[in-house]
C-alpha positions in Angstrom: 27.0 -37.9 4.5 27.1 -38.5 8.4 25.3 -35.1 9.2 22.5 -33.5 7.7 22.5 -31.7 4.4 22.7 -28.3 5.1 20.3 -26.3 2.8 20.0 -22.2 2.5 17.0 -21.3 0.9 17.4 -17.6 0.3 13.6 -15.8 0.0 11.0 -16.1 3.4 8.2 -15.8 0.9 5.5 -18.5 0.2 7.9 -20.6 -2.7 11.1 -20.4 -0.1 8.7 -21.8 2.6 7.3 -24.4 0.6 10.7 -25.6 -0.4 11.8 -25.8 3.3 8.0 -27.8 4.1 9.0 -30.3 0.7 12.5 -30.4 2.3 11.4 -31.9 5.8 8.6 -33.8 4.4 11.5 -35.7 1.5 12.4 -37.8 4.5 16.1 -37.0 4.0 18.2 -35.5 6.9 18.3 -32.2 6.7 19.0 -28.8 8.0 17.1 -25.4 6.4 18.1 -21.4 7.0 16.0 -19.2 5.3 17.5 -15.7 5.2 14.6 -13.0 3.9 15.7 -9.4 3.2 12.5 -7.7 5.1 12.7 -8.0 8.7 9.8 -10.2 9.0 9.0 -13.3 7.1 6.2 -14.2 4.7 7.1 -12.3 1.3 4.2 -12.0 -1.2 1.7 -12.9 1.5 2.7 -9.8 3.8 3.9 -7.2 0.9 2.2 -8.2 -2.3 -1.3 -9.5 -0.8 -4.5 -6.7 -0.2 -4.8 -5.9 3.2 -8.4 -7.2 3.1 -7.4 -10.3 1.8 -7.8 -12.1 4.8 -8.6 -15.3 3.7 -5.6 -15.5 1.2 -3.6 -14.1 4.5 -4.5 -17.2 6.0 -2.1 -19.7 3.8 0.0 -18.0 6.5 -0.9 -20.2 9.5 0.6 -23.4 7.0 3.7 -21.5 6.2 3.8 -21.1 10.6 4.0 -24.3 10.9 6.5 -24.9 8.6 8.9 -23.1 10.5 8.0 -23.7 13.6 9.7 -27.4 13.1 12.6 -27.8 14.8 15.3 -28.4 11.8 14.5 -24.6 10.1 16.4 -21.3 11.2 15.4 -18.1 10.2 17.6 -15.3 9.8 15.7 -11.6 8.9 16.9 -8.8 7.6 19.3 -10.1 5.8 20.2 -8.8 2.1 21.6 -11.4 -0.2 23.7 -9.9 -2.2 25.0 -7.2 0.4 25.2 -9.2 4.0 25.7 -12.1 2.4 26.8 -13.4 -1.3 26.9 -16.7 -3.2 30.3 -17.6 -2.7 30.0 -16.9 1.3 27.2 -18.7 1.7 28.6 -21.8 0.1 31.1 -22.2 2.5 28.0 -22.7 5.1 25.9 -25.2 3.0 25.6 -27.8 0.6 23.2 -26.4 -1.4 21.6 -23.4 -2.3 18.0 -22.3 -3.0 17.3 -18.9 -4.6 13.7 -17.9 -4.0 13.2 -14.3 -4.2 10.2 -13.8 -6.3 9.2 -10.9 -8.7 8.5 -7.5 -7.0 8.8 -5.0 -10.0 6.6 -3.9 -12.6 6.8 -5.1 -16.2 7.5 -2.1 -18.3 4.5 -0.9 -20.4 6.2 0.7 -23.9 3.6 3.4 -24.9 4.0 7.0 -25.1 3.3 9.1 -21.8 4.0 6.2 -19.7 6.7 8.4 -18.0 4.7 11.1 -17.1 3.9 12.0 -13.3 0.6 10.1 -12.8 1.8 7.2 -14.5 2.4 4.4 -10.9 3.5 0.8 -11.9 1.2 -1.6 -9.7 4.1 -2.9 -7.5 5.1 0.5 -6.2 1.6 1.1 -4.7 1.0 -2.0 -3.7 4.1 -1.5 -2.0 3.1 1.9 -0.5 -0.4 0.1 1.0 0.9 -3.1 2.0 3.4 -1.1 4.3 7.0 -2.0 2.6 9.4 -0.6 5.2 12.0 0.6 2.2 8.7 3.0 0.2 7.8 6.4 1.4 5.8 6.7 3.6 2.7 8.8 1.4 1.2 8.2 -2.3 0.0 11.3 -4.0 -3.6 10.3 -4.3 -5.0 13.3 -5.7 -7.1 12.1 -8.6 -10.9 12.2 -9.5 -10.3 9.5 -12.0 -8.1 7.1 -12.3 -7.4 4.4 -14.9 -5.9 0.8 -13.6 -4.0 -1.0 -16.9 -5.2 -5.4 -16.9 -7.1 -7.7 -16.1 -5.4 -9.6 -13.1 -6.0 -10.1 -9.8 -3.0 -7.1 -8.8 -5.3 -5.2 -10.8 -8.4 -5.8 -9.0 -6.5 -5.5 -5.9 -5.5 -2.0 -7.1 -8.6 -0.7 -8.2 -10.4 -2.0 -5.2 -8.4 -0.4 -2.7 -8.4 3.1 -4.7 -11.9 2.6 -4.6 -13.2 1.4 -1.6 -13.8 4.3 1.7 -10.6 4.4 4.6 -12.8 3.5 6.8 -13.6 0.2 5.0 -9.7 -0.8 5.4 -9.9 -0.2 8.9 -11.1 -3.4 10.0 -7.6 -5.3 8.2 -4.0 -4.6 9.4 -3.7 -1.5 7.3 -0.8 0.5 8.4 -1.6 4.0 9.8 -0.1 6.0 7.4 -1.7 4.3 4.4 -5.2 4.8 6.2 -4.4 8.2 7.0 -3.5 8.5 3.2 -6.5 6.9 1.7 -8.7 9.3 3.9 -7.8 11.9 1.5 -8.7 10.3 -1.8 -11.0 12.0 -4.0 -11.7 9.0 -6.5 -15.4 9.0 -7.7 -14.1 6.6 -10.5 -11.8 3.7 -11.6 -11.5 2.2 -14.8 -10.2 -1.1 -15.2 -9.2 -1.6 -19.2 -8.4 -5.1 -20.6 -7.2 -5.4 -24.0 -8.5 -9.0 -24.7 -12.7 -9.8 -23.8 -13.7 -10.7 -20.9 -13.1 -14.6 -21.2 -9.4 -13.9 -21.8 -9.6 -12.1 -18.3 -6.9 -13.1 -15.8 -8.8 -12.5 -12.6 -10.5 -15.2 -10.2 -13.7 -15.4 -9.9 -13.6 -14.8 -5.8 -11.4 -12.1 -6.3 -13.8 -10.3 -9.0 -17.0 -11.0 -6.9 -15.5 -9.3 -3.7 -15.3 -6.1 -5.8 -19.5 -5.4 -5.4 -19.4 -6.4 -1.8 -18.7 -3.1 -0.8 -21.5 -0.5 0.2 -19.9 2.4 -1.0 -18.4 1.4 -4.7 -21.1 0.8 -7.7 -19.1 -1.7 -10.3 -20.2 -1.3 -13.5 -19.9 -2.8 -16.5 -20.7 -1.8 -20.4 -23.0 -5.0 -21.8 -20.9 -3.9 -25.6 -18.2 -5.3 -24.0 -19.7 -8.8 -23.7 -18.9 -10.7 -26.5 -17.1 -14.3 -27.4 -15.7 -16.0 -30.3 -15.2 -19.4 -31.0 -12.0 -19.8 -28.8 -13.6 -17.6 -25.8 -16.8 -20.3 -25.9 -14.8 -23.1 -25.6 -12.7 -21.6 -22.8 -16.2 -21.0 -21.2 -17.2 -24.8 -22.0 -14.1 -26.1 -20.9 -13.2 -24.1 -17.5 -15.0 -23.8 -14.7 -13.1 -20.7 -13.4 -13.8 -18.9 -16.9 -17.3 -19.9 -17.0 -17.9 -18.3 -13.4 -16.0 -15.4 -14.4 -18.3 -14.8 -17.7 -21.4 -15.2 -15.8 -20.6 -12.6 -12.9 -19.5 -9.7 -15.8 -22.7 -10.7 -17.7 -25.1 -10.5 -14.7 -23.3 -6.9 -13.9 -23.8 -5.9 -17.6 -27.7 -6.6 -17.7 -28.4 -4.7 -13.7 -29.5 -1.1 -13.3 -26.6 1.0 -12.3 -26.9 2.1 -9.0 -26.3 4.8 -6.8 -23.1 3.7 -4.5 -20.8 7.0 -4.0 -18.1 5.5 -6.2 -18.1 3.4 -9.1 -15.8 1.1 -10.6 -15.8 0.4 -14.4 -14.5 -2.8 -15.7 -14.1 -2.5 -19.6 -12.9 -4.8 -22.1 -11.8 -5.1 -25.8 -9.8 -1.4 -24.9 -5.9 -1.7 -25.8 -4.0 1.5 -24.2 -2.5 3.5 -26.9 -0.9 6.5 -24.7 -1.2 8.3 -22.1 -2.1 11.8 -22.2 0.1 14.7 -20.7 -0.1 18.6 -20.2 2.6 20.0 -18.2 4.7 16.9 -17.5 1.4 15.3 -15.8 -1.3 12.7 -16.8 -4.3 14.7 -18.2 -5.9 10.8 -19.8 -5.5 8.0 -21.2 -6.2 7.1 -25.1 -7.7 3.3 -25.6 -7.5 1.6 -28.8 -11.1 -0.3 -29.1 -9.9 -3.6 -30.5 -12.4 -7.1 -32.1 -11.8 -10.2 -31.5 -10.4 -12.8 -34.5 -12.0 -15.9 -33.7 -8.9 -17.7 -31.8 -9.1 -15.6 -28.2 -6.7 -13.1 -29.6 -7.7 -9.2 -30.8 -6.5 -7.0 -33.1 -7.0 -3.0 -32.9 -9.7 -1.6 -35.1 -8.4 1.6 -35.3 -11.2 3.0 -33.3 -9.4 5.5 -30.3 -11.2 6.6 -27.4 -9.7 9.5 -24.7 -10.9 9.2 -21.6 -10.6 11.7 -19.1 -8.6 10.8 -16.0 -5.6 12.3 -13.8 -3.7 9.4 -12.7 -3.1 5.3 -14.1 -1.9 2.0 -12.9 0.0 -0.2 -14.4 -0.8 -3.8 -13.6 0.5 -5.4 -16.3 2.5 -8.2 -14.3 5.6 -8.3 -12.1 9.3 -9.7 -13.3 11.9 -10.8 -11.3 15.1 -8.5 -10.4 18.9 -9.6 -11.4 20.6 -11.1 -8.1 24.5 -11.1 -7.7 27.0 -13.9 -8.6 24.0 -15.3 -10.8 23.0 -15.8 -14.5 20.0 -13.9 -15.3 17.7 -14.1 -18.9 16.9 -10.3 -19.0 14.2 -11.2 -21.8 11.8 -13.8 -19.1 13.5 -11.9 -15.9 14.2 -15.4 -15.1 17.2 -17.6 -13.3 18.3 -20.0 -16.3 17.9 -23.8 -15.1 16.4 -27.4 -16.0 13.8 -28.8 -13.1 15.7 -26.2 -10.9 18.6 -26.4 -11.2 20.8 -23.2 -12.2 22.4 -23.0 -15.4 24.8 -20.5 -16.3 25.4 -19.0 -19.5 26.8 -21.3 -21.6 24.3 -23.8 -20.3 25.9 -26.0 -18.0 24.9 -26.8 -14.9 26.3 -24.8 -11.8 26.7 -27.1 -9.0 24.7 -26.8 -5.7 22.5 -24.1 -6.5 18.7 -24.2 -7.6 15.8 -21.4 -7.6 12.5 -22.2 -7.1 8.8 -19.5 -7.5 8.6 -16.7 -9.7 12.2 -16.0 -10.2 12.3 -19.5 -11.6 9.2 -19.7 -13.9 7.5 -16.1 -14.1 4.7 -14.6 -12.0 2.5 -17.3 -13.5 0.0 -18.7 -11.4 -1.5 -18.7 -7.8 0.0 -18.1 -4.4 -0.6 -22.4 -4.4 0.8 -23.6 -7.9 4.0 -22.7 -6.5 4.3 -25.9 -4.5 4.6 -28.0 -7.7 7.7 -25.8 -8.4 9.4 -26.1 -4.8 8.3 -29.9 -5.0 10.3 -30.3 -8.7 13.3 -28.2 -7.3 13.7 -29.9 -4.1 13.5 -33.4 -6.2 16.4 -32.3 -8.1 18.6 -31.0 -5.3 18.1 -34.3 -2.9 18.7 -36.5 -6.3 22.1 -34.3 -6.6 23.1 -34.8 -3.0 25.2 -37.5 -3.1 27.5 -35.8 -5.5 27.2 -32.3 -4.0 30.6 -30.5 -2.7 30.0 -30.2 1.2 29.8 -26.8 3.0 33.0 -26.3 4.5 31.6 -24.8 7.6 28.3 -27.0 8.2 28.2 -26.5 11.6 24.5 -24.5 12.4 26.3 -21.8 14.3 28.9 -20.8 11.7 26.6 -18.7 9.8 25.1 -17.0 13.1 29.0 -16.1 14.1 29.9 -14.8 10.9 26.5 -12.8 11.0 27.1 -11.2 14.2 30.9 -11.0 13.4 29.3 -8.6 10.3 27.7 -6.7 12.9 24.5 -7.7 10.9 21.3 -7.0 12.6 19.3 -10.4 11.8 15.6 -11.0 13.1 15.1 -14.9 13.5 12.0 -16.6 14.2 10.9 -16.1 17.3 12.2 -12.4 17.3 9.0 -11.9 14.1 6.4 -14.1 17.3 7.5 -10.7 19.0 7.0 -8.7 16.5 3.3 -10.4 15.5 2.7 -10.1 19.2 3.9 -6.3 19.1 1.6 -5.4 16.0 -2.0 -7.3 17.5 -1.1 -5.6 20.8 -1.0 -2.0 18.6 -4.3 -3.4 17.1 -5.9 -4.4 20.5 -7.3 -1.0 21.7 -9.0 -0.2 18.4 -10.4 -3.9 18.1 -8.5 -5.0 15.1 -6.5 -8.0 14.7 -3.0 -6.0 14.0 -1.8 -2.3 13.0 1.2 -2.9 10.8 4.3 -1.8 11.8 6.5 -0.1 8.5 9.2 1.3 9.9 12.2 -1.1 9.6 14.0 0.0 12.6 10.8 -0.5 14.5 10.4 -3.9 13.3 13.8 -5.2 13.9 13.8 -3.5 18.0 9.9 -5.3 17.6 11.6 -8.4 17.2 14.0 -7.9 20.4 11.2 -7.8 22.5 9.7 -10.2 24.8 6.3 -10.5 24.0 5.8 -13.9 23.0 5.9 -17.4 25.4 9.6 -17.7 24.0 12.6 -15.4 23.3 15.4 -15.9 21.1 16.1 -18.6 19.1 
């Protein structure tokens, strides 16, 4: 091929970025878009990430300078599946990557789990993380509140129910979420895992940073610290595990302070239902479960009720259907092999690949998806020879048919204005950034020249 090989990568989150970084790092001639459906770039990392994650925020300075090189466009704003779909965007490129992630909540089949009270995890980390397309307030109206796993969306969750507004006001929490949280009337969250706490999901950084707040007591019960044969070997053989074990033991042994709120991590409690009166959550009934010698449980028909007004689901994430492509409802998963996209009947459909969690499941860290961009890139350059070209490869077909559209695209130097727009909001208070939700803000943000550069 005498010109580069044109590659859409559809998804501005951290797996779409690494794709475009393993991309221009292969060697091979090429030429990324990267269309995102939010306004502003950085998926997971900017909607999916606690605001006072900053050093998990920071990955973002690597995905900058990924496309900041010269051979990657980005175009904002822009709904696959709506603006665009898979047929158009073939006629623009040789080849295309599906990177969307998983941004709903895995259902949770126990009774009352429809009852008003009841959140899945990914709405209200929505809700604080300031998605434009959520309202704008969450009814936080509870004394005590139940969060559902062991993960860290679950300590994310907790944490932020827990912790004082005016702790969040030092990280780039929008105004209406602060505003919000000023209101809650938590004195306690309960964190339940249904396995012990070797089995637990969380990393050790993110579980120490929930006692380094002066105004939430964590607290753990020392009858949930037990191990079989399997948890001691997981203990023995992982670092991460062992770390883990030692911080919940040290909690279990301490006094029990006198913080204003306290969070409760429990273990070995499997929900059974949630409670209801009046179409609302009244508690949550646990089943206390033992552990049978291989890491797994089994109930022991032991219930407890516990006594709260609201619960959290955080019991993973799944990946949403996307048009024109195969989709295994059972893993919420794109079919492929190495990344490449299968459809139904198994064979191979040419040209287009996925790559993250809408390839493999929400397994893993923000960083074990660069093995997966890494694998899917392999494939697609080993299938370039062989790939049918774009029929439009020419970099500003796209950006005519866009604005033919009338399609309101952000592109990278329009979200340097809008970074530059958010600090300057932050500036007078002395914090880094204040958020901006509001969509229409963010794309008129994006118009504005307050960056070294303009345009793109």
């Amino acid at each position: 091929m005498s010109r580069p090989l044109r590659v859409a990568v559809v998804g501005a989150g951290p797996a779409g970025i690494y794709t475009v970084d393993a991309l221009i790092k292969s060697g091979a001639q090429v030429s990324v878009d990267v269309f995102e459906r939010m306004p502003a770039p950085f998926g997971l990392i900017r909607y999916g990430v606690a605001p006072d994650h900053p050093r998990i925020k920071g990955i973002v300075d690597a995905l900058h300078r990924v496309m900041e090189k010269p051979d990657v466009q980005l175009f904002g704003n822009v709904d696959y599946g709506t603006d665009l779909k898979l047929e158009e965007l073939r006629q623009f490129y040789d080849a295309v990557v599906f990177a969307t992630g998983a941004t709903a909540d895995q259902p949770l089949d126990i009774p009352g789990v429809d009852l008003n009270g009841s959140y899945g995890a990914a709405d209200f980390v929505s809700w604080y993380d300031g998605h434009p397309d959520v309202p704008r307030t969450w009814p936080l109206n509870a004394r005590s509140v139940a969060v559902l796993g062991v993960g860290n969306v679950a300590l994310d969750v907790a944490r932020v129910l827990a912790k004082s507004a005016e702790e969040m006001l030092v990280t780039e929490i929008p105004d209406n979420v602060h505003t919000g949280l000023a209101t809650n009337p938590v004195t306690d969250v309960h964190v339940f895992g249904r396995r012990g706490p070797a089995q637990a999901k969380f990393t050790p950084l993110e579980l120490r940073e929930l006692d380094h707040s002066p105004t939430v007591e964590v607290i753990v019960d020392p009858a949930d610290i037990e191990f079989d044969e399997a948890s001691i070997a997981a203990i023995r053989s992982s670092k991460q595990v062992d770390m883990v074990v030692k911080t919940l033991q040290d909690w279990a042994i301490r006094d029990v302070g006198t913080r204003p709120r306290r969070l409760h991590l429990h273990f070995f409690h499997a929900p059974a239902e949630i409670l209801g009166a009046d179409g609302r959550v009244t508690g949550l009934r646990t089943e206390r479960t033992e552990l049978t010698g291989d890491g797994n449980v089994r109930g022991t028909g032991v219930f407890h009720d516990w006594d709260v007004q609201a619960v959290y689901r955080a019991v993973g994430y799944r990946s949403s259907h996307l048009a024109d492509l195969p989709f295994d409802h059972v893993t919420a998963t794109i079919p492929h092999t190495e990344g490449r996209v299968l459809g139904l009947d198994g064979s191979l459909i040419p040209g287009v690949y996925a790559s993250g969690w809408v390839k493999r499941g929400p397994i893993g860290l923000i960083g074990h998806t660069k093995g997966c961009s890494s694998e899917t890139v392999a494939a697609l350059l080993a299938d370039a020879p062989s790939l049918r070209p774009a029929v439009q490869p020419d970099p500003d077909a796209v950006v005519t048919y866009l604005k033919a559209r009338r399609i309101e695209f952000t592109t990278w130097w329009g979200w340097r204005n809008l970074d530059a727009y958010e600090r300057a909001l932050g500036a007078p208070y002395e914090r880094e950034r204040i958020k901006v939700v509001d969509r229409s803000e963010m794309v008129t943000a994006s118009r504005l020249d307050l960056t070294i550069h303009s345009g793109q």
